[in-house]
C-alpha positions as CSV (number, residue, x, y, z in Angstrom):
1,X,-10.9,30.5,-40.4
2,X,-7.3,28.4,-40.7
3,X,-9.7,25.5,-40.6
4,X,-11.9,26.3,-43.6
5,X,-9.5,27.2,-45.6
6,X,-7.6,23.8,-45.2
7,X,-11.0,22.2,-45.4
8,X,-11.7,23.8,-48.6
9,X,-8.2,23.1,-50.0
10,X,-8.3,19.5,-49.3
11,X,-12.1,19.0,-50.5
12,X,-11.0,20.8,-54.1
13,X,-7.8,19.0,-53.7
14,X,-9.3,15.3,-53.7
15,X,-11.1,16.1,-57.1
16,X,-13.5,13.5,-58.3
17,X,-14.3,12.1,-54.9
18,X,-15.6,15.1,-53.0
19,X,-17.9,15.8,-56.4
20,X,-19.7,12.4,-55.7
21,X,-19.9,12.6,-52.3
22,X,-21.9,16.1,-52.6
23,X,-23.8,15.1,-55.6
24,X,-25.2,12.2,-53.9
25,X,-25.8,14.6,-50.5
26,X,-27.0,17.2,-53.2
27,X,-29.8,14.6,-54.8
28,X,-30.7,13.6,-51.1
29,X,-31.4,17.6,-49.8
30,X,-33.7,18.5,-53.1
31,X,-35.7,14.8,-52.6
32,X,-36.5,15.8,-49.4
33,X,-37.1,19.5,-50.3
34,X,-39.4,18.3,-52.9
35,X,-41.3,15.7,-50.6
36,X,-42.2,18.0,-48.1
37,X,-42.9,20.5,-50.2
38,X,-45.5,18.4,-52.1
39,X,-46.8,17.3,-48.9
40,X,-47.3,21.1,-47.6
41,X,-49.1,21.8,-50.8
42,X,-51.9,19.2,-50.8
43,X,-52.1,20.4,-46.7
44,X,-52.9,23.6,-48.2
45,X,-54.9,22.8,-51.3
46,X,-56.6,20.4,-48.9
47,X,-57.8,22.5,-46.4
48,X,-58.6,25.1,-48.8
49,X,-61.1,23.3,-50.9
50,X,-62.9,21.5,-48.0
51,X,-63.1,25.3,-46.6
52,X,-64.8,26.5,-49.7
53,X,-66.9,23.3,-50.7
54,X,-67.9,21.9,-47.4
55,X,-67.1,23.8,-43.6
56,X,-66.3,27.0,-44.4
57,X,-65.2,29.0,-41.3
58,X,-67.0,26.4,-39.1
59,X,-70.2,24.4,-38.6
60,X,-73.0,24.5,-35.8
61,X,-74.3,21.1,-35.5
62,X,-77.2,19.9,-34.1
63,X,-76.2,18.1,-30.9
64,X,-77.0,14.8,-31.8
65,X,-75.9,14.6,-35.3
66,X,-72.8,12.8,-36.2
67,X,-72.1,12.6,-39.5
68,X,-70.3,8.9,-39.1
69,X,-73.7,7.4,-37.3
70,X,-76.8,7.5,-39.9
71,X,-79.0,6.4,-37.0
72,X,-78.3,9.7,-35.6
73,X,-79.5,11.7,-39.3
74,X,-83.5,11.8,-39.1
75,X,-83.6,13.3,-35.5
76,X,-80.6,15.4,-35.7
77,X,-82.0,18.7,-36.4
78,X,-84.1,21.5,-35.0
79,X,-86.1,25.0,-35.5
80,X,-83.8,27.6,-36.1
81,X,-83.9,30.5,-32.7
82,X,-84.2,33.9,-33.6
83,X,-80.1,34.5,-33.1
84,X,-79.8,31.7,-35.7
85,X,-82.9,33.5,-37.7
86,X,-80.6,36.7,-37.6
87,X,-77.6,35.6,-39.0
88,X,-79.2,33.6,-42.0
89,X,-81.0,37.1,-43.0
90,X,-77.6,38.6,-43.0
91,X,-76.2,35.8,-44.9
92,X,-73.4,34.8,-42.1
93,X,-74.5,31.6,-41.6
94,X,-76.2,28.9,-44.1
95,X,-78.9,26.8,-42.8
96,X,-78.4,23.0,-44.0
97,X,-81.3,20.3,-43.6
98,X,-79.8,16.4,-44.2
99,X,-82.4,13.4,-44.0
100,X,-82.1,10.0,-45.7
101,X,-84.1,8.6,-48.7
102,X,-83.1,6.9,-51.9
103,X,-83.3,6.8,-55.9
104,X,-84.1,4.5,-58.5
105,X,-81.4,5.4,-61.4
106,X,-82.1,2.7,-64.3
107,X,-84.2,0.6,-62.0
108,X,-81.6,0.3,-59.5
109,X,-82.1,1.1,-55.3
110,X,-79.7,3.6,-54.4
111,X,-80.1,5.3,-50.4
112,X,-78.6,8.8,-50.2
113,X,-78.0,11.5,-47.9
114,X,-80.6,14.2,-49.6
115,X,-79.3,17.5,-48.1
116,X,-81.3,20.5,-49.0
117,X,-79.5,24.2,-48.9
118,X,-81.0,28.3,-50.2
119,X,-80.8,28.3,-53.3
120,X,-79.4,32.2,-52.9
121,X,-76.8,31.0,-50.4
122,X,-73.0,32.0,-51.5
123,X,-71.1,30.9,-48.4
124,X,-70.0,27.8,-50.1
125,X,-69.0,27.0,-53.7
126,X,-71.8,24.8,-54.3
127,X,-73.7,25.7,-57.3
128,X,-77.2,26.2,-55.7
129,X,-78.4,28.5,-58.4
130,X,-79.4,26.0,-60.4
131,X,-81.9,25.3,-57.4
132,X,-84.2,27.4,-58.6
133,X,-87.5,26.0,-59.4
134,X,-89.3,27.9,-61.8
135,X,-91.5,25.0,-63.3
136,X,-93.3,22.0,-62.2
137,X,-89.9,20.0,-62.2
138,X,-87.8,19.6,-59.3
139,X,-84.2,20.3,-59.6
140,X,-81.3,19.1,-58.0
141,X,-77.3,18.9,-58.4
142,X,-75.1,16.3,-57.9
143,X,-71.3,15.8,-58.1
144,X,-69.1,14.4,-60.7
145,X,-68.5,11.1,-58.2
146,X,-72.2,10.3,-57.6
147,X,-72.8,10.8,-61.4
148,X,-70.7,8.2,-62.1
149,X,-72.1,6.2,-59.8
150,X,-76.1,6.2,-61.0
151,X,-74.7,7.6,-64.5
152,X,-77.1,10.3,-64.3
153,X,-76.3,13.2,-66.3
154,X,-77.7,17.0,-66.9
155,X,-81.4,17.0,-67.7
156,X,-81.8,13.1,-66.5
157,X,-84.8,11.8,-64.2
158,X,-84.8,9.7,-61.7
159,X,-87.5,9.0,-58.7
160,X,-86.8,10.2,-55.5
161,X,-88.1,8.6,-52.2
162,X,-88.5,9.7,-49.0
163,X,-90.2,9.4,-45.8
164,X,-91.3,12.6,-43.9
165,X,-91.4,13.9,-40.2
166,X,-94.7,11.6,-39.2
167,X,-92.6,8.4,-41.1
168,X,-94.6,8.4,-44.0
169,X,-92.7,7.7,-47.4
170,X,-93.7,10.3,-50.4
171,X,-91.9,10.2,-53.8
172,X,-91.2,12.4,-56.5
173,X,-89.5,12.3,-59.9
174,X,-86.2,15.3,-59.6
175,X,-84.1,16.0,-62.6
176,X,-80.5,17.3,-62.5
177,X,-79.8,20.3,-62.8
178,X,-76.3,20.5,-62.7
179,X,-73.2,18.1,-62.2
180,X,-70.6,20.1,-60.4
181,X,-67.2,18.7,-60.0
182,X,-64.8,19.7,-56.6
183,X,-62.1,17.5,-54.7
184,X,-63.8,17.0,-51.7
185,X,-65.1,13.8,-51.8
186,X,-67.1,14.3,-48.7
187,X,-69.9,16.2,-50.5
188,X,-69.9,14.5,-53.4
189,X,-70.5,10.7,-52.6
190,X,-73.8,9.3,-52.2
191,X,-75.3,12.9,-51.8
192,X,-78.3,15.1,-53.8
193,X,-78.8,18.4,-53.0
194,X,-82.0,20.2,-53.1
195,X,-83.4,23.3,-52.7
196,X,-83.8,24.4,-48.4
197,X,-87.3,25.7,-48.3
198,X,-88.4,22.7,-51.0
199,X,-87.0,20.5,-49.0
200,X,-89.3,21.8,-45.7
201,X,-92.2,20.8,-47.5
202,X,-91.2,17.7,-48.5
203,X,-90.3,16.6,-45.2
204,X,-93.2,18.5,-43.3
205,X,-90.8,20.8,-41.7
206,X,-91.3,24.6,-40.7
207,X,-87.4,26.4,-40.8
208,X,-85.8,23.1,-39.4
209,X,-82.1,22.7,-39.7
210,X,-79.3,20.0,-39.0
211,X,-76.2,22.2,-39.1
212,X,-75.3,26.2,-39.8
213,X,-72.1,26.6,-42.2
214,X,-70.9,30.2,-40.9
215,X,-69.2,32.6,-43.1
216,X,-67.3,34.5,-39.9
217,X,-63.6,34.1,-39.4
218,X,-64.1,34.3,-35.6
219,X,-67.5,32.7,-34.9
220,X,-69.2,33.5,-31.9
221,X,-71.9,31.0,-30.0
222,X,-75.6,30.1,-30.9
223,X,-77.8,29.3,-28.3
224,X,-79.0,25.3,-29.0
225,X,-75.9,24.4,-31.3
226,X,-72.6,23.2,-30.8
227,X,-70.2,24.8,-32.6
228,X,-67.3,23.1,-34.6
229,X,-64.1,24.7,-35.6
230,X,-61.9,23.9,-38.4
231,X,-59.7,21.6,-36.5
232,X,-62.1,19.1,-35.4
233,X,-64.1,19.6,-39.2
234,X,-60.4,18.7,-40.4
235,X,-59.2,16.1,-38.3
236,X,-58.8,13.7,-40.5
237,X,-57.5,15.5,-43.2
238,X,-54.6,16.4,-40.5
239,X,-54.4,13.2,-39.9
240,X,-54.1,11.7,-43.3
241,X,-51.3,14.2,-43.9
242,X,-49.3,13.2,-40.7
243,X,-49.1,10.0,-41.9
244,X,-47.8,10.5,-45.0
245,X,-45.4,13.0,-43.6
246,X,-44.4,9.6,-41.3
247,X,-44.1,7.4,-44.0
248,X,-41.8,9.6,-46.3
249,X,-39.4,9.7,-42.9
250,X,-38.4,6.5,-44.0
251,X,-37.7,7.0,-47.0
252,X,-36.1,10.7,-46.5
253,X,-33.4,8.9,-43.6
254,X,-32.7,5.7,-46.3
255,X,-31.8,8.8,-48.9
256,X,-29.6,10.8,-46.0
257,X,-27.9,7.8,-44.6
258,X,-26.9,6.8,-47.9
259,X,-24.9,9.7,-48.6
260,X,-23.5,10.3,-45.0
261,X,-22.1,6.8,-45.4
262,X,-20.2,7.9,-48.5
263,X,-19.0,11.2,-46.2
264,X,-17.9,8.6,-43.6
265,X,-16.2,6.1,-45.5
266,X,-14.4,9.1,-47.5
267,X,-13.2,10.1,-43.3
268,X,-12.4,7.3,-42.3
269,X,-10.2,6.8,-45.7
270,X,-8.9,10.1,-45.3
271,X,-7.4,9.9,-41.9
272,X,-5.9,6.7,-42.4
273,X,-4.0,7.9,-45.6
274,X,-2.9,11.4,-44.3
275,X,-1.5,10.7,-41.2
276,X,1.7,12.2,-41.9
277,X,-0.1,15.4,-43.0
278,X,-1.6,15.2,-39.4
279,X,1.5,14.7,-37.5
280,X,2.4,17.7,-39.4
281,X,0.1,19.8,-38.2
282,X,0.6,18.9,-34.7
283,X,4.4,19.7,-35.1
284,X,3.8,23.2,-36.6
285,X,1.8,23.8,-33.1
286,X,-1.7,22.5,-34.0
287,X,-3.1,21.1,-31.1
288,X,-5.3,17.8,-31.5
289,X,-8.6,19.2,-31.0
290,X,-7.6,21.9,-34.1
291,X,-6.8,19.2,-36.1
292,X,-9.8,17.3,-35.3
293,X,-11.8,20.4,-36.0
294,X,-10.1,20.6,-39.3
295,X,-11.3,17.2,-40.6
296,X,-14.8,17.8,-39.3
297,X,-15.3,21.2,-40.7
298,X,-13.7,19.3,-44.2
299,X,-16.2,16.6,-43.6
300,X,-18.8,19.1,-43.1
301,X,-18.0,21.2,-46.1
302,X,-19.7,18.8,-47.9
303,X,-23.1,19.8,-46.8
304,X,-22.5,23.0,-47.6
305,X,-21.2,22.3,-51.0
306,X,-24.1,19.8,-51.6
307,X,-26.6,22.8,-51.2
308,X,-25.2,25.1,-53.3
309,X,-24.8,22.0,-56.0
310,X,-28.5,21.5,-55.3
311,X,-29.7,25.0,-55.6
312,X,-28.1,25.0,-58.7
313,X,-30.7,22.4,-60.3
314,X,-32.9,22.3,-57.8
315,X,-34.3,25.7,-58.1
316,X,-35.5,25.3,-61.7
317,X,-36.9,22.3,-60.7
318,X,-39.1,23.5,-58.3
319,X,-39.9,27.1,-60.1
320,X,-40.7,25.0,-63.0
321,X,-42.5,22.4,-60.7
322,X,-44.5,25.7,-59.2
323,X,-45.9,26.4,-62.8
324,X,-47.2,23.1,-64.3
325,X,-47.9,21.2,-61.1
326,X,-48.0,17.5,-60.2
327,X,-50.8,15.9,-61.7
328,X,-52.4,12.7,-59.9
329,X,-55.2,12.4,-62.8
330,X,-58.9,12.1,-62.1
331,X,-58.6,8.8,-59.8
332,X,-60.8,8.6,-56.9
333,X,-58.9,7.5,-53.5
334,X,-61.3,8.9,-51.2
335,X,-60.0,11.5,-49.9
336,X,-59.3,15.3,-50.4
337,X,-56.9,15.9,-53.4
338,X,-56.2,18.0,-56.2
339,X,-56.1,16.4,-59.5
340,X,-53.3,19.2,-59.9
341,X,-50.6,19.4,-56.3
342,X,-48.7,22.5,-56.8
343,X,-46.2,21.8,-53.9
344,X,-45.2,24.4,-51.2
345,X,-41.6,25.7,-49.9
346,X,-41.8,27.6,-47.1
347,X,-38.3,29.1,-45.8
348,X,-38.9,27.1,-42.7
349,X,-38.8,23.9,-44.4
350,X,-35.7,24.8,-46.6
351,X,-33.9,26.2,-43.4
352,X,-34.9,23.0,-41.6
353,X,-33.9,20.9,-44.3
354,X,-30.7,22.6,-44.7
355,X,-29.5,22.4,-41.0
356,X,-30.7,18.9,-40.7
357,X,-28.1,17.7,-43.7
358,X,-25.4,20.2,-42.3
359,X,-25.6,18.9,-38.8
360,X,-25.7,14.9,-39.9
361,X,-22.6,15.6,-42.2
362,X,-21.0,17.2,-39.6
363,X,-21.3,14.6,-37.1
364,X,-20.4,12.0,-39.5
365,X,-17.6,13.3,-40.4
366,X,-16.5,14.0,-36.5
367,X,-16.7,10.4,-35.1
368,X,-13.7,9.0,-37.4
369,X,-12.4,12.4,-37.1
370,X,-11.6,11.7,-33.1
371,X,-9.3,9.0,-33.7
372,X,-6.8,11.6,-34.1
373,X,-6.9,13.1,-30.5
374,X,-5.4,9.4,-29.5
375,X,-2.5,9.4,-32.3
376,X,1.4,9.8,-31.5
377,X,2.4,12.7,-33.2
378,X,6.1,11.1,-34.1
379,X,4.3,7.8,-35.3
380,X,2.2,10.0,-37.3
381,X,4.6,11.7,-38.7
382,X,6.4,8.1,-39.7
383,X,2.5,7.0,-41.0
384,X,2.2,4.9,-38.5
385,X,-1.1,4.6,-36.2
386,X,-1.0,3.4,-32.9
């Protein structure tokens, strides 16, 4: 206790120089607050909208299919058992057929995965409803990616080709039915979706499917299929996020060393001009290793001071960051992201955060703080260092 209370006297004491040292530690602890945080939420909002858009609570593929080898596509799919029959009735699973073929938007060649899902089916967000076919014209939807890419809008024709289970090529003209727009760029690029059971007869198919999306939370086992859970159907999102996560350490330690070296320097400086203050001590019956423990607590003060300086602004920040959001616009990178990032702070990642910047100020400030176990209390006293 004898220790923080110097500690605290001498840190108010030196005025103007303990205030910058914990506002620079201060702006360090909320960067790195807010980084990770905004990296947490687009793990979340990521994983989220690839669950409701595209995987769901898992797939059952097909055993050959790979969805990175289009050679694998045409032969990648099979008749659906009567367990697999079951579980479409009862709307736990959605049957998904995907084949290749290819459009002609203003003239142009254009090869697409043509994936054709119920038009009833509510396991996904997709909006299959407009699936429906009651006329002669076949619908399909599209997303907001590949209608920028063959500019085909709402009500627009365009010829669709394909070649069916005995290799013969058949053509039809589908109109759009709807442009739906989602984050996840993996059902969105270079895709059409029509109607399941339309999409049977087309291909000369009878209840043939490539992959199941299940609705269950805990997934049991299909005879036939192989089923993947949501961490190999997320891999790479995981992945992409891991390295980002890598890539701000860089940045986060340039930030945290640059304020530790102030907290150093400011040590270092300290001990050399108090010496007589430390031979002091050691005359009133401090022994070295209490007096060494008072600079370091004083050196670790800082930390603490440099949280309660950051909640002060930080927290409006972030509650005000919480409402609006960080927007990253409507560019396409490729990958899964929210035009909107509301960021995430879990009390893990504050209490990490917070025990990281204690322990580094801390130990910063101990190093130059053991000079003094090797000091001559009388030359101390005198300001002298041996």
């Amino acid at each position: 206790m004898l220790a923080f209370k110097l500690a605290y006297r001498n840190l108010i004491g030196a005025g103007l120089r303990t205030w910058l040292n914990v506002s620079v530690l201060s702006l360090a602890f909320v960067l790195i607050i807010f980084y990770n945080g905004m990296i947490d939420g687009w793990n979340r909002q990521g994983r989220s909208d690839t669950q409701e858009w595209e995987v769901a609570n898992g797939q059952y593929w097909h055993p050959e299919y790979d969805k990175l080898d289009v050679y694998t596509i045409k032969d990648a799919n099979q008749e659906l058992n009567k367990e697999a029959e079951e579980q479409v009735k009862n709307d736990d699973v959605m049957p998904m057929l995907i084949q290749q073929a290819t459009i002609y938007p203003q003239g142009r060649m254009q090869s697409i995965l043509l994936k054709g899902i119920p038009a009833n089916q509510t396991i996904l967000k997709l909006p299959a409803g407009h699936l429906k076919n009651d006329s002669n014209t076949l619908p399909v939807i599209i997303g907001q990616r590949m209608s920028e890419a063959t500019q085909l809008q709402v009500d627009d024709r365009v010829l669709l080709r394909w070649r069916d289970k005995n290799g013969t090529f058949d053509a039809h003209e589908v109109a759009v039915a709807s442009v739906f727009h989602c984050d996840v760029p993996g059902i969105d690029n270079g895709q059409v979706y029509v109607d399941y059971s339309v999409m049977q007869e087309m291909m000369g198919f009878d209840n043939r499917a490539t992959l199941l999306v299940t609705a269950k939370e805990e997934p049991g086992e299909i005879a036939e299929w192989e089923f993947k859970d949501l961490d190999f159907l997320l891999a790479e999102l995981d992945q992409m996020i891991e390295s980002k996560k890598g890539g701000g350490i860089v940045l986060q330690a340039v930030l945290l060393l640059i304020a530790l070296l102030a907290i150093f320097d400011t040590q270092v400086l300290s001990i050399f001009r108090r010496q007589k203050e430390i031979g002091t001590y050691v005359a009133l019956g401090l022994t070295r290793g209490q007096v060494v423990g008072i600079f370091t607590v004083e050196g670790g003060m800082h930390s603490i001071l440099a949280a309660l300086l950051g909640a002060v602004y930080g927290i409006p920040f972030f509650l005000w960051l919480d409402t609006v959001g960080l927007s990253f616009g409507t560019v396409d990178v490729g990958i899964t992201i929210a035009e909107v990032i509301y960021p995430y702070y879990s009390i893990g990642l504050i209490f990490s955060t917070t025990l990281l910047v204690v322990f580094a100020a801390t130990l910063v400030s101990y190093l130059p703080a053991r000079k003094i176990a090797r000091m001559n209390p009388t030359e101390a006293l005198k300001g002298k260092i041996q």
